[in-house]
N, C-alpha and C positions, 0 to 999 in steps of 0.2 A: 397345642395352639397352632392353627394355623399359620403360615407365612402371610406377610403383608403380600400385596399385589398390586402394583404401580401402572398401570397403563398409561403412555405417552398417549397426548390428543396431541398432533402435529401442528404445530400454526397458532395454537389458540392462542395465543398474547401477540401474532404478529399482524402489525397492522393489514387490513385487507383479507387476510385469511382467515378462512371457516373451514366447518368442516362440512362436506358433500351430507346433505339431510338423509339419506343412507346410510352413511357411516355413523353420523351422531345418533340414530335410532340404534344401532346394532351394538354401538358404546355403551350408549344408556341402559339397554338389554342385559348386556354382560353388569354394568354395576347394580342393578337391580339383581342379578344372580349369586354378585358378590356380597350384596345385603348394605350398598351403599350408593344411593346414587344421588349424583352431581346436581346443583343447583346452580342456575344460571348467574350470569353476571361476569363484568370485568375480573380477570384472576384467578377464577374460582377453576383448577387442574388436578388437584391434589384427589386421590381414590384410595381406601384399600379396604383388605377381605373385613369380612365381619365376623370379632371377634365371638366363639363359641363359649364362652366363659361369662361368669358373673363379674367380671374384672371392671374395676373403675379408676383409669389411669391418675394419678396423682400430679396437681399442678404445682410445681415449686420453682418458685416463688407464687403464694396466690396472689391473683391479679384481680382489681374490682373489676365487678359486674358491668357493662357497661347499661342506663338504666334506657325501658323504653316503656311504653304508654301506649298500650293496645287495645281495642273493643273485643271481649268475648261474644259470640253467639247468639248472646241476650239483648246484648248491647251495650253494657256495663263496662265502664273503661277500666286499667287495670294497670297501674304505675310497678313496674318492680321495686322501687323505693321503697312503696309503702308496704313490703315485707319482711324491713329490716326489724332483726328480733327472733327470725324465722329461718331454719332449712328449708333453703328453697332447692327443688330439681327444676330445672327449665329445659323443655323438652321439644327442639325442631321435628317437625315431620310434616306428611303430608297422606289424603286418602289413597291415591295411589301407590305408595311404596312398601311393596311386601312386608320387608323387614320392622317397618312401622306400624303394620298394622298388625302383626304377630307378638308385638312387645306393649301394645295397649293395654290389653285384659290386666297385665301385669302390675303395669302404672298403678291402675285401677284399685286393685288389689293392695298393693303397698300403699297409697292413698286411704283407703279404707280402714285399713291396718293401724296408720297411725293417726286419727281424728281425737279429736281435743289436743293434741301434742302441736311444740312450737314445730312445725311442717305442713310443706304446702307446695302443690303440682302445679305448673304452668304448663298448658299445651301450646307453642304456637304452631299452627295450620302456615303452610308455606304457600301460599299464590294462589288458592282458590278461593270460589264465589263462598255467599254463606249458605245460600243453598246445597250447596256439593257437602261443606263440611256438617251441616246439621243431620241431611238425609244420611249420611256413612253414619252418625254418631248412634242413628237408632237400629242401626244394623246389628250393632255389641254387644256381646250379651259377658261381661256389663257394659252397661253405657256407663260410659265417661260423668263421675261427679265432678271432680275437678275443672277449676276454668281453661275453659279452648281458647284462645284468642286467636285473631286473624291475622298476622304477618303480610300482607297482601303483596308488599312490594319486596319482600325479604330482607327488608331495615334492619332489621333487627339479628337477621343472623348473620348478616354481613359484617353489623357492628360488634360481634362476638365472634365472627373469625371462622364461621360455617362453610368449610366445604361443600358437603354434603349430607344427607340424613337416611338413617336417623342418625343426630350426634343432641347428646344430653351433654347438658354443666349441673352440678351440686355445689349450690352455694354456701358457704354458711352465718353464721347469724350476723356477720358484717357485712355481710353483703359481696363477699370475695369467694373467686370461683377456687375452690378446692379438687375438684376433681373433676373428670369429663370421660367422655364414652362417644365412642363412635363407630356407628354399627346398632344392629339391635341384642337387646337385653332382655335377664327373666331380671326383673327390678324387684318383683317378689321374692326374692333368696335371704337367706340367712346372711350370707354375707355383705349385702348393702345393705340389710338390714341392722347390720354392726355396724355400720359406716357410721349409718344415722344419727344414731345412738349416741356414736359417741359426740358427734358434731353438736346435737341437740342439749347433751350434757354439758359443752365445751360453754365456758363465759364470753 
């Protein structure tokens, strides 16, 4: 496993300071290389490498989900409440982010995998139009069954604690986040595949 990898932004919490729009492009670069990059907003500093492994860190204590109410693609709103009952994966990302878009196919695939079973895929799209995210969606080969939703203002990952993306949470059937990933994944593996399982077996 690679070593985490912290890079200091200087300033960024201090009043009045920014970073020279040079520097935060060359930042951004570098965490896009490290397979994690930054999302805007108050606070948001925290960076590291992207883990190589099927690995799904363990939350303990889990903590409820905090709930939101988003439009997919369609148009169709989409409450996270009303999947209690269900393994839910809720998955940030965005078209632009390498590591995001290398771990889709993946999604895809464990989604497909597990159809009639109590589980179920959340995309949120981080800050783009619906145009951007619908034109990327038929670029997949597969394209995404699961619902996309539009994050637009990043509510939603902010209220879940998102540094940056891609970072996934695995809920499960209460609605309480049990594990999380941060970095991109093969979510198609044998061993989240066990995750699941057992989650989806659990009362």
């Amino acid at each position: 496993m690679e070593p985490d990898i912290k890079p200091h932004w200087p300033g960024r919490n201090a009043p009045g300071r920014t970073l020279p729009s040079r520097s935060r492009r060359q930042t951004l670069a570098w965490l896009g290389g490290a397979g994690l990059l930054a999302l805007g907003g108050p606070g948001v500093v925290a960076v590291a490498a992207q883990t190589p492994d099927d690995s799904l860190t363990v939350v303990q204590p889990p903590r409820a989900a905090p709930d939101f109410s988003l439009q997919d693609v369609s148009g169709k709103t989409h409450r996270l409440s009303d999947y209690r009952g269900k393994v839910v994966l809720v998955n940030f990302w965005a078209t632009w982010c390498p590591p995001c878009r290398q771990e889709m196919p993946s999604i895809e695939k464990l989604y497909l995998a597990m159809k009639g079973r109590p589980f179920e895929v959340l995309a949120l799209d981080q800050g783009e139009t619906l145009n951007n995210v619908f034109a990327y969606m038929g670029q997949l080969n597969p394209s995404p069954t699961f619902p996309v939703l539009l994050d637009q203002h990043s509510e939603a990952a902010h209220a879940f604690g998102v540094v940056g993306i891609p970072t996934t949470y695995l809920l499960d059937k209460q609605g309480r986040i049990v594990r999380q990933a941060v970095g991109g994944r093969d979510y198609d593996s044998p061993a989240i595949r066990q995750i699941i399982d057992a989650l989806m077996r659990s009362s």
